[in-house]
C-alpha positions, 0 to 999 in steps of 0.5 A: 507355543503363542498363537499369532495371526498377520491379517494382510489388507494391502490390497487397492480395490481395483477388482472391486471398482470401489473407490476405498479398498476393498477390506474397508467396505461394508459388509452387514454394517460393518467393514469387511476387515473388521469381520475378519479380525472377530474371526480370529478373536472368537477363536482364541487368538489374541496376537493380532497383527494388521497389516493395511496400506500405509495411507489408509493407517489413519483411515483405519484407526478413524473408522475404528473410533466410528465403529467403537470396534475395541478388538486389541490388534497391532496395526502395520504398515503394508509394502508394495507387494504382498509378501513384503506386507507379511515380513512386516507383519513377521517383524514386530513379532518379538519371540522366537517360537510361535505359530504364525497364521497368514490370513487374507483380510478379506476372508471374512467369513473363516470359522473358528474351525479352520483357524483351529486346524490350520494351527494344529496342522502347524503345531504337528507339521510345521505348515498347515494350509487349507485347500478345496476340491476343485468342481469345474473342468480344467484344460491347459492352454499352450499358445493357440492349443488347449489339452484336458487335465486331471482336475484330481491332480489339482486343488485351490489353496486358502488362508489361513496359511499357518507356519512356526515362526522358525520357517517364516522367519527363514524363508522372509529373511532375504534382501529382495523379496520375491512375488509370490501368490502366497506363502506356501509358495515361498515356502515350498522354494526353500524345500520345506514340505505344505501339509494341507488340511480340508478348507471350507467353502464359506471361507470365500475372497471376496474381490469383485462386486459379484464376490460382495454380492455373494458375501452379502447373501452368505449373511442374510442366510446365517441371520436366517437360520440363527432367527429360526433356530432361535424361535424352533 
């Protein structure tokens, strides 16, 4: 089956305090998005739907004509809330059988590895979603109470979220959309089971200035140890 992706980029950049988006900030010289769209590309998949706000359409198409960026990718106008963004990322998909990876746009840092297992997970079990052991403590909070929780029991979910067209397409087929978190969550509401597959911990969201900040040293160290494996 064909292998799409729907990067969503609706997000206003309110966390971050910046005043442009935060998947069109610079990132190593370059916009945050558009790190992410190489990501894909460098994978092997060719079908590249962008889902970006509706006012910064042309915004976007400027700074790809600034960043001579010439990776083909469909652009989509976004919704109000994430989940219509990603229906109107599933309707300009004209087939009736595919894969379909949701992917967060400011995720730059996915590797092909990830994109390839998420799409392999699908392709066997019809959703494939990476997710990370959890490190710290967790205690659940009931009014002015808090108990300790098995943190064993309890896992982080990223993108790419990758689902056959068939599921997407039934679970996005309704008139009002509900807000959901992710996919895996409307999905999982129609009955339909998530296969989860390890992530990555490079595989960061970057939404706040400390999460730029982190992005920004993820670079320098990978320019690093592409410099010294280049002259060892």
């Amino acid at each position: 089956m064909d292998k799409y992706v729907i990067i969503v980029a609706g997000g206003s950049g309110v966390r971050m305090g910046s005043a442009i988006p935060k998947q069109f900030m610079l990132l190593n010289n370059q916009p945050v998005l558009m790190h992410t769209i190489l990501s894909f590309f460098q994978a092997g998949v060719e079908n590249i739907i962008v889902v970006v706000p509706i006012p910064f359409i042309e915004y976007w198409e400027t700074i790809c004509n600034t960043y001579s960026f010439s990776v083909p990718h469909k652009v989509v106008g976004g919704g109000l809330f994430r989940s219509q963004s990603v229906k109107n990322g599933l309707e300009v998909i004209d087939e009736t059988e595919a894969l379909v990876a949701v992917h967060d746009g400011v995720r730059p840092f996915v590797s092909s590895e990830t994109i390839n297992q998420a799409f392999d997970t699908a392709q066997e079990y019809g959703t494939g979603v990476p997710y990370l052991d959890l490190r710290d403590s967790l205690r659940q909070i009931e009014g002015n109470e808090s108990m300790h929780v098995d943190r064993d029991k309890f896992k982080s979910v990223q993108t790419p979220q990758c689902y056959t067209l068939a599921i997407l397409k039934r679970v996005y087929n309704v008139p009002r959309l509900p807000s959901f978190a992710d996919d895996a969550a409307l999905v999982e509401q129609f009955g339909i089971p998530i296969t989860l597959f390890k992530g990555s911990e490079e595989n960061i969201k970057i939404t706040t200035p400390l999460d730029m900040f982190f992005a920004e040293s993820l670079v320098k160290s990978k320019k690093t140890a592409s410099s010294f494996n280049l002259t060892s």
